[in-house]
C-alpha positions as a printed Julia matrix, in Angstrom:
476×3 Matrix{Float64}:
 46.92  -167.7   -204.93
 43.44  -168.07  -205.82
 41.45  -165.14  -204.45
 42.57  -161.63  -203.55
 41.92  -162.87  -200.22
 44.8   -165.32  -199.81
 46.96  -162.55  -201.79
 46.06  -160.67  -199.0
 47.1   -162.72  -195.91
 49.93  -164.25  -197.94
 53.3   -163.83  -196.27
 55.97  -161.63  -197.35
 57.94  -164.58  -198.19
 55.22  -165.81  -200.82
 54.87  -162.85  -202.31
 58.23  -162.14  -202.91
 58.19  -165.55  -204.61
 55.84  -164.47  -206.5
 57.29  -161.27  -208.2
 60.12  -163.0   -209.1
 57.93  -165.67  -211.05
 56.25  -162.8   -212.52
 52.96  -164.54  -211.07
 51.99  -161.37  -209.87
 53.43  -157.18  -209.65
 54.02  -154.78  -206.78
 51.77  -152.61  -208.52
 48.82  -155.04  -207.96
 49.14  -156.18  -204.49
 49.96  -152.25  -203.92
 46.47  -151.87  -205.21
 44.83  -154.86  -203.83
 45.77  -153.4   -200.07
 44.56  -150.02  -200.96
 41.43  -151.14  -202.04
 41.43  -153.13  -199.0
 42.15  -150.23  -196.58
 39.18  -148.47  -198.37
 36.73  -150.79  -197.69
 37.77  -152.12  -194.21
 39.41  -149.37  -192.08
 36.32  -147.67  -191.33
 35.43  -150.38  -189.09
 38.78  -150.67  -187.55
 40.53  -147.27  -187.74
 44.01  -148.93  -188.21
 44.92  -146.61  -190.55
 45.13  -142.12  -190.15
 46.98  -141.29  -192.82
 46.92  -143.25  -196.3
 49.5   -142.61  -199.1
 47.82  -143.74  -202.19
 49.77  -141.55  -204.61
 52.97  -142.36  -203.18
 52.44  -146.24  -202.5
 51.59  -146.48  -206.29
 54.67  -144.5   -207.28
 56.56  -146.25  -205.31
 55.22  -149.48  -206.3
 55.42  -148.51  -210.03
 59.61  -147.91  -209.56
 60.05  -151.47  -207.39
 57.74  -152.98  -210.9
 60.48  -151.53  -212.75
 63.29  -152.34  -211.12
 62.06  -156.3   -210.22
 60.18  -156.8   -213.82
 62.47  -154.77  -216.02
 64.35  -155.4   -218.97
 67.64  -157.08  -218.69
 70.6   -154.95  -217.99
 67.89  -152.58  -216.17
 66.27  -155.02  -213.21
 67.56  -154.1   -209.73
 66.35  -156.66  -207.08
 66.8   -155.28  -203.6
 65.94  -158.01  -201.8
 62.68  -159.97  -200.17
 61.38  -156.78  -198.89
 61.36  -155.13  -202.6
 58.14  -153.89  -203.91
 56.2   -155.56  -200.46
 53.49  -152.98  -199.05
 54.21  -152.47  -195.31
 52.52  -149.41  -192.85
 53.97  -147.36  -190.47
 53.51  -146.84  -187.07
 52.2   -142.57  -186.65
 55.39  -142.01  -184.67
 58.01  -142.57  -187.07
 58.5   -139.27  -188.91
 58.22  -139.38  -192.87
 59.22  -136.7   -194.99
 56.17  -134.95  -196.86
 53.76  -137.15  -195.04
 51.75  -136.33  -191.29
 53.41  -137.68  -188.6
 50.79  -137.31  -185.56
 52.12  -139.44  -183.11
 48.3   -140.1   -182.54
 48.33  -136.78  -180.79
 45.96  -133.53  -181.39
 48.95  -131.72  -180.79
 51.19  -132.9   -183.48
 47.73  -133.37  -185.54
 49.23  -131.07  -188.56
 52.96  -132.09  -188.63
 54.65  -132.63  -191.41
 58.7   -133.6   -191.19
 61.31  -132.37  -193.3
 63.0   -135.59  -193.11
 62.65  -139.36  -193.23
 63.59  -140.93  -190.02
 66.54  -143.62  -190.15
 64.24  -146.66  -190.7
 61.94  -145.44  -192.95
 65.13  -144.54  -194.92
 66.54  -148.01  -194.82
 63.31  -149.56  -195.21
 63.28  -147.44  -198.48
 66.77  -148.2   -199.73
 65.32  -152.17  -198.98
 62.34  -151.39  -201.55
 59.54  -151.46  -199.34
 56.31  -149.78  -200.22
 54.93  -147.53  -198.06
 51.26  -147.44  -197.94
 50.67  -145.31  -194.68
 50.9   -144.33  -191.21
 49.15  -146.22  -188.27
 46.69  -145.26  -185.68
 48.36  -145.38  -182.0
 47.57  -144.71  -178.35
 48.57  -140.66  -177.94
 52.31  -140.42  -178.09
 52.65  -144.41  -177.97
 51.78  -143.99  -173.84
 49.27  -146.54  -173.23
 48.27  -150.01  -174.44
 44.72  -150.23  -175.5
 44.78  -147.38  -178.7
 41.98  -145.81  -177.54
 43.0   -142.9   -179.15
 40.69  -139.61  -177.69
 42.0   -137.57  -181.03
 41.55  -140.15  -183.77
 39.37  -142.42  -182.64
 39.93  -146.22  -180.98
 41.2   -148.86  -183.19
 39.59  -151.99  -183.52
 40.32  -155.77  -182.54
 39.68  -157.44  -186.21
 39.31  -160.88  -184.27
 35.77  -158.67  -182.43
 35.74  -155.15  -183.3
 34.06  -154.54  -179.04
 37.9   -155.24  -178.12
 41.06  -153.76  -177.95
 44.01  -154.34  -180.32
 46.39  -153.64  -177.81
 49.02  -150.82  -177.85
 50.51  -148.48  -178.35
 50.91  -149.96  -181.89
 47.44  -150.96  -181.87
 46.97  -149.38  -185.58
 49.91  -151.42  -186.75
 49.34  -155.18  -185.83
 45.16  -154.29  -186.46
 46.24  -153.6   -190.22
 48.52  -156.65  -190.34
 46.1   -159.52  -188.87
 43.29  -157.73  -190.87
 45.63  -158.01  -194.18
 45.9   -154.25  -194.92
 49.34  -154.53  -194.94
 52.19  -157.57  -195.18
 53.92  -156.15  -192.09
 54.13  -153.04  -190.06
 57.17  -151.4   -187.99
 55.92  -150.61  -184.4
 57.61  -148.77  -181.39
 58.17  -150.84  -178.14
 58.59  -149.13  -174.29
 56.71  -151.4   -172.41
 55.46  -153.99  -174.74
 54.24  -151.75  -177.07
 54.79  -154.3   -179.75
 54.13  -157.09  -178.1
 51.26  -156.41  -176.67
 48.98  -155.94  -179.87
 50.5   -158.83  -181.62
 49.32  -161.49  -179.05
 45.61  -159.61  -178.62
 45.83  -159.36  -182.59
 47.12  -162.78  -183.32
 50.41  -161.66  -184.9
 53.98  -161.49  -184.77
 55.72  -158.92  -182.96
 59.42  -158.69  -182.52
 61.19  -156.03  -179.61
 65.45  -156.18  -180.9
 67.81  -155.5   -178.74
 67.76  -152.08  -176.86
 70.03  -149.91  -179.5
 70.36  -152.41  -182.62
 67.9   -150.43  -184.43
 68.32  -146.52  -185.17
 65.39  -144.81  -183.54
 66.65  -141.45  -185.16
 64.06  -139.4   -186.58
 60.82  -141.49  -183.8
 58.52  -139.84  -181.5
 60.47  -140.4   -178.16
 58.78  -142.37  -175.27
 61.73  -142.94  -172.94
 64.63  -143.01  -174.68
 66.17  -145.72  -172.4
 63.41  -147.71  -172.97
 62.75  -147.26  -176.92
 63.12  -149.83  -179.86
 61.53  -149.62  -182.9
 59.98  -153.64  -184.25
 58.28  -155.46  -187.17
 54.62  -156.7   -186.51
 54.33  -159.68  -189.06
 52.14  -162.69  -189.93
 54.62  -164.82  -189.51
 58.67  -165.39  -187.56
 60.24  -165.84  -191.26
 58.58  -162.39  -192.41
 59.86  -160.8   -188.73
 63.34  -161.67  -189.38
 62.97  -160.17  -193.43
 61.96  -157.3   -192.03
 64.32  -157.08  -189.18
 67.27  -158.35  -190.88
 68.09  -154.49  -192.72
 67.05  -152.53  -189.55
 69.43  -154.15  -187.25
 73.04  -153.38  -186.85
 74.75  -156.31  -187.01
 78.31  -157.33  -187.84
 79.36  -158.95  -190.95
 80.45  -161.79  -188.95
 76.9   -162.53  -187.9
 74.68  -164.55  -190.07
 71.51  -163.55  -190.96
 68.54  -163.71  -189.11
 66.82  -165.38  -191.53
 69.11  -168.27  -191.79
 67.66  -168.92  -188.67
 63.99  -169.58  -189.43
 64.74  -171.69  -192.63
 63.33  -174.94  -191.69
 65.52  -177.76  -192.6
 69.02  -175.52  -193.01
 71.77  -175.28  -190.47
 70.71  -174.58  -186.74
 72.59  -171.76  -184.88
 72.49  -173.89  -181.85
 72.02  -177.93  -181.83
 69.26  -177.76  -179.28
 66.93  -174.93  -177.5
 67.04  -174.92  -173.96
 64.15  -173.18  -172.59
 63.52  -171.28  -168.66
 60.37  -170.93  -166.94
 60.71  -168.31  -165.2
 57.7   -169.31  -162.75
 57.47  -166.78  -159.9
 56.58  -163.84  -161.14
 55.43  -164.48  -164.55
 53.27  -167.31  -163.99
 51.36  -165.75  -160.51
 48.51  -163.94  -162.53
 46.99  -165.49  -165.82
 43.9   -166.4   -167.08
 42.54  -170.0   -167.25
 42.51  -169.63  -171.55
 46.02  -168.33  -171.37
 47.36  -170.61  -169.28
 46.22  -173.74  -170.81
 47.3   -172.53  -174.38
 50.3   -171.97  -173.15
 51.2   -175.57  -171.77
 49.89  -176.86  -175.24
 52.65  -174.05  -177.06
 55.67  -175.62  -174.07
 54.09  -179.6   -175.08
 55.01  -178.4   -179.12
 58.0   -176.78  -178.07
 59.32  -180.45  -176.08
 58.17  -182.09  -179.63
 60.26  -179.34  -182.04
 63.29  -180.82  -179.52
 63.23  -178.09  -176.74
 63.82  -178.82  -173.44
 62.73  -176.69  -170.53
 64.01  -176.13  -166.89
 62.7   -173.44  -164.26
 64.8   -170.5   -163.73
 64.4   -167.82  -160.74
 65.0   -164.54  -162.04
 65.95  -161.82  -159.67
 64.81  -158.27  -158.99
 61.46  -158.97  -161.33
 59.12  -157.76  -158.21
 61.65  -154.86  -157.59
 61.58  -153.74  -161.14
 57.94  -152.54  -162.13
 58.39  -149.15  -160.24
 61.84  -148.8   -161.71
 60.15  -149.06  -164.96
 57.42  -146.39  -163.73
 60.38  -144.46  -162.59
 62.6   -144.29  -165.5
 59.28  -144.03  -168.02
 57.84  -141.27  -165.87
 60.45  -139.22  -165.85
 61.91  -139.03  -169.17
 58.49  -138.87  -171.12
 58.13  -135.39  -169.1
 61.15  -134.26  -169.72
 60.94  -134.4   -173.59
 57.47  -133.07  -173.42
 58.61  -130.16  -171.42
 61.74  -129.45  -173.62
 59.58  -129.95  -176.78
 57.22  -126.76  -175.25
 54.19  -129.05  -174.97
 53.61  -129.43  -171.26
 52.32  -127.75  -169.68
 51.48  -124.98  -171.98
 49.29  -127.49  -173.93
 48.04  -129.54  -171.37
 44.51  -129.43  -172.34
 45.43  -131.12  -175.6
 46.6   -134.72  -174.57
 44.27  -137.27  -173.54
 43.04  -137.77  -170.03
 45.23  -140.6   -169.36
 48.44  -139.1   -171.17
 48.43  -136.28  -169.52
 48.13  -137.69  -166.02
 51.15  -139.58  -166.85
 51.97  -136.66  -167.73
 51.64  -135.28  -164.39
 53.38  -137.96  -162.81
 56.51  -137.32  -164.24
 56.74  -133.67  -162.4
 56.62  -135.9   -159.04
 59.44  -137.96  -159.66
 62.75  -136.87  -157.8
 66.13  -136.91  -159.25
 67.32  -139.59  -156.56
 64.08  -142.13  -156.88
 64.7   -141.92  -160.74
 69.03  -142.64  -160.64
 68.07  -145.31  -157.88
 65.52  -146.36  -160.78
 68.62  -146.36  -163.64
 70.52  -148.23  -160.79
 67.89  -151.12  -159.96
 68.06  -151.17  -164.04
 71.46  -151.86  -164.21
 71.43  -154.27  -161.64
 68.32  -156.17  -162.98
 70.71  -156.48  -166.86
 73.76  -158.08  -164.52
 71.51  -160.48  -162.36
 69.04  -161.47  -165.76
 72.07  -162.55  -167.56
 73.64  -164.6   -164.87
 70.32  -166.44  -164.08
 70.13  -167.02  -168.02
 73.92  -168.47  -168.17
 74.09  -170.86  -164.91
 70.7   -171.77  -165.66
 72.31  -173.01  -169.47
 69.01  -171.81  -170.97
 68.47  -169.75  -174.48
 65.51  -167.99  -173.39
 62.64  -167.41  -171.15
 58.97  -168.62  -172.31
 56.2   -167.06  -170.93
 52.63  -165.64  -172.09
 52.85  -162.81  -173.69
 49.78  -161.37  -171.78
 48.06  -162.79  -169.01
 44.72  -162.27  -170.7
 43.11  -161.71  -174.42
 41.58  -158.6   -175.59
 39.87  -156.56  -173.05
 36.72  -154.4   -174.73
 36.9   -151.34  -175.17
 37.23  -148.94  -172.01
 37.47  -151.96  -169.66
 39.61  -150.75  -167.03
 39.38  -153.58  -164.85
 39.7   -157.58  -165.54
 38.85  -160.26  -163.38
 41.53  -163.34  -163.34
 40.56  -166.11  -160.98
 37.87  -164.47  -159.09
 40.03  -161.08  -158.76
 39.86  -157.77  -159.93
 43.27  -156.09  -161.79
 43.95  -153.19  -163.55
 43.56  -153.56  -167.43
 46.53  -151.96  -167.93
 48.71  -153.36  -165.67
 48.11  -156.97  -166.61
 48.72  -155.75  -170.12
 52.06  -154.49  -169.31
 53.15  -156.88  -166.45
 54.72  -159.82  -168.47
 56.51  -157.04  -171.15
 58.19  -154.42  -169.4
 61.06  -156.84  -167.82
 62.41  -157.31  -171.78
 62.33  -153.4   -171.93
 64.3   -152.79  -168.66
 66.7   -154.9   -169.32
 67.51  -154.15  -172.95
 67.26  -157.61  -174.2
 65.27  -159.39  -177.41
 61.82  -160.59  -177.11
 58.99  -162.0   -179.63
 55.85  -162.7   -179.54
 54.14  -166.0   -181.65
 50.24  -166.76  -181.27
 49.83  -170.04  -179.78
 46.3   -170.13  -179.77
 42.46  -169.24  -179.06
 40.55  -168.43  -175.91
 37.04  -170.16  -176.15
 35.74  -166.61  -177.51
 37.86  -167.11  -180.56
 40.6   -164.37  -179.16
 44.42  -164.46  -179.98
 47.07  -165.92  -177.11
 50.56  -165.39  -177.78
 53.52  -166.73  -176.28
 56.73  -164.85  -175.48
 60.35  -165.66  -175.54
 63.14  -163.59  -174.37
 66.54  -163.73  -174.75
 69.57  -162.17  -173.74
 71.42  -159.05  -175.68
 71.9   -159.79  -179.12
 70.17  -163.26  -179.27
 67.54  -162.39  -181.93
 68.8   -165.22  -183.64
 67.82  -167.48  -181.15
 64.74  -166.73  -180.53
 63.37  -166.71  -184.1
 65.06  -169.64  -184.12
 63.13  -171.21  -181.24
 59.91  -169.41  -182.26
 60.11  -170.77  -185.95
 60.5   -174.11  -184.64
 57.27  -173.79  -182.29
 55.21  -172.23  -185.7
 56.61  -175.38  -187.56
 55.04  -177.76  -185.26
 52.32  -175.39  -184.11
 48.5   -176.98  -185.46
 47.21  -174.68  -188.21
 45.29  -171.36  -186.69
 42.45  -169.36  -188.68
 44.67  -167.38  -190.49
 42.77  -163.93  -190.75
 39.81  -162.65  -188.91
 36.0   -162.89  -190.46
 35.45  -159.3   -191.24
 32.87  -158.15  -193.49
């Protein structure tokens, strides 16, 4: 690497290389992103908390372990010594945990939660926690307490949420990865607007002990990365997975054995397809015209239930947000603390009756059955769709117009997401492209339970064959 700058947006694959050669130290790219965060998160607010003292230490003990004397070096694997952030929901011992919220604005936990453990144990630097939409319920980040965060691809725009913060710091290199949350496409979403990599696992793989709760039938916790190979190193010690499994990153190693001979893709055309801008769209058929030339094929699949399921979604989300905010003693005795929007979400929750929310659990079990029989007569691997129907709003646009017709910001945000979330299964999103403003467009693929494989699989094959993209944002 020439220039701090391609240190920077290096992957986490390269730089792991280059420990190991002794080309360069944890200690020094632990550094290099501090300094980084100091000069550039004032314009983009990715970051609330910073742990300077602790990255360093922590980076000084993985220099140790990696570059020590023989009989004394300890390698814990890729993610070893590698600075990474954390989303503001994901409790760390010692350190604020906010949740983006004024409410929790002075918490600090006694205790780690279970990822930031592993991710720990793994050797992972910590260098801070991320700005988030209030209690991860939204998707633009607009965060009333904190401030918005900032689109690094045009700081007038949205990065998406709720882990805005997260995939901001990623595409803008003040990180090598993040770990966001994902309820609705709270993952996915600020990948595609941010031009990164975001990964939702399998409803339950990963231990969400110890996270700010959303809905807890909806929760799972995800790495935003800069590339598939660096989502599965991440991923591959947060998910539970048997020893008979191989592991995920087996699966993105071009050239190396295939888990299956040939990807067989769905297009799931009649809901997914009905609203989408004219940029989206047509960098989308260019991602499915790579994807025919990696050796996927593609066939359309009807999927079931998709119109039925968006209020079931609303239902379940509604519902069980309230509930924990009422047992935690927040609402409504601090009501006049959340955000406008949060708390009329909020609100919404006290209006949803016990029978419209188990019909809502029912229509969700339902929609699991009938999305994995239309996945297995259909013979397909996964779904591929856009990951969002449009690129970055700006900020505070609450309407978008797609073809001549006005939609609710958030709702097109959300629309293509929330089925993966209902339905428990894997999804990721890979940018695929650029509007004509220069803005990020993602494609999604979504699997069935306990396909992650697959689909970084299929997604490493598109990025293989995918032409090269700018890979970081011009920021001053």
């Amino acid at each position: 690497m020439s220039t701090d700058t391609e240190l920077a947006f290096a992957s986490i694959t390269q730089i792991a290389a280059l420990f190991r050669k002794r080309k360069v130290s944890p200690v020094e790219v632990t550094r290099l992103m501090l300094k980084r965060i100091e000069r550039l998160n004032p314009q983009l607010n990715a970051y609330i908390t910073v742990c300077a003292e602790q990255a360093l230490a922590q980076a000084k003990q993985a220099e140790a372990e990696l570059l020590g004397r023989r009989g004394k070096k300890r390698d814990r694997g890729p993610l070893h010594g590698i600075p990474i952030s954390l989303k503001d929901n994901i409790c760390t011992k010692g350190v604020k945990t906010t949740a983006g919220s004024r409410i929790l604005r002075d918490y600090v936990p006694m205790r780690d939660a279970a990822i930031v453990k592993q991710l720990c144990e793994a050797g992972a630097v910590i260098l801070g926690k991320t700005n988030m939409h209030e209690f991860a319920y939204g998707v633009t980040s607009n965060n009333p307490h904190f401030g918005p965060v900032h689109n690094p691809w045009d700081l007038d725009r949205i990065p998406g949420g709720s882990s805005g913060g997260s995939a901001a710091a990623v595409a803008a290199g003040l990180c090598y990865g993040s770990i966001g949350t994902d309820t609705g496409g709270s993952i996915r979403i600020p990948a595609a607007l941010c031009g990164v990599v975001g990964l939702k696992p399998t409803f339950g793989v990963v231990n969400v002990d110890g996270v700010v709760p959303l809905s807890p039938r909806l929760d799972c916790i995800g790495p935003l990365v800069r590339s598939v190979r660096d989502a599965a190193l991440i991923a591959e010690p947060l998910i539970a997975r048997s020893k008979a499994q191989p592991p995920l990153r087996r699966a993105t190693r071009a050239g190396k054995r295939k888990i299956r001979p040939k990807i067989r893709m769905g297009l799931p055309r009649d809901f997914f397809f009905k609203i989408v801008s004219v940029d989206v769209q047509y960098a989308f058929n260019q991602a499915l015209r790579l994807l025919e030339r990696s050796g996927a094929t593609f066939v359309e699949v009807p999927v079931p239930l998709l119109h039925e399921t968006e209020d079931a979604g609303n239902q379940i989300a509604w519902a069980e947000a309230t509930y924990y905010h009422q047992q935690a003693g927040w609402f409504p005795a601090h009501a006049a603390d959340y955000g406008e929007d949060v708390r009329k979400r909020i609100e919404l929750g006290t209006k949803v009756a016990a029978t419209a929310y188990l019909q809502a659990l029912e229509m969700r079990a339902l929609f699991i059955q009938q999305l994995h029989m239309a996945l297995h007569d259909a013979n397909v691997d996964a779904l591929a769709f856009p990951t969002t129907p449009i690129a970055a709003p700006l900020i505070g646009e609450e309407t978008t117009v797609v073809s001549g017709e006005k939609h609710p910001t958030r709702a097109l945000l959300l629309r293509l997401n929330r089925p993966a979330n209902l339905a428990g299964v894997p999804a990721i999103s890979v940018p695929c492209g650029f509007t004509n403003e220069g803005l990020p467009v993602a494609l999604q693929l979504m699997g069935a339970v306990g396909d992650e494989s697959v689909l970084l699989q299929a997604a490493a094959a598109f990025e293989k064959v995918r032409p090269g993209l700018p890979k970081f944002p011009n920021l001053a």
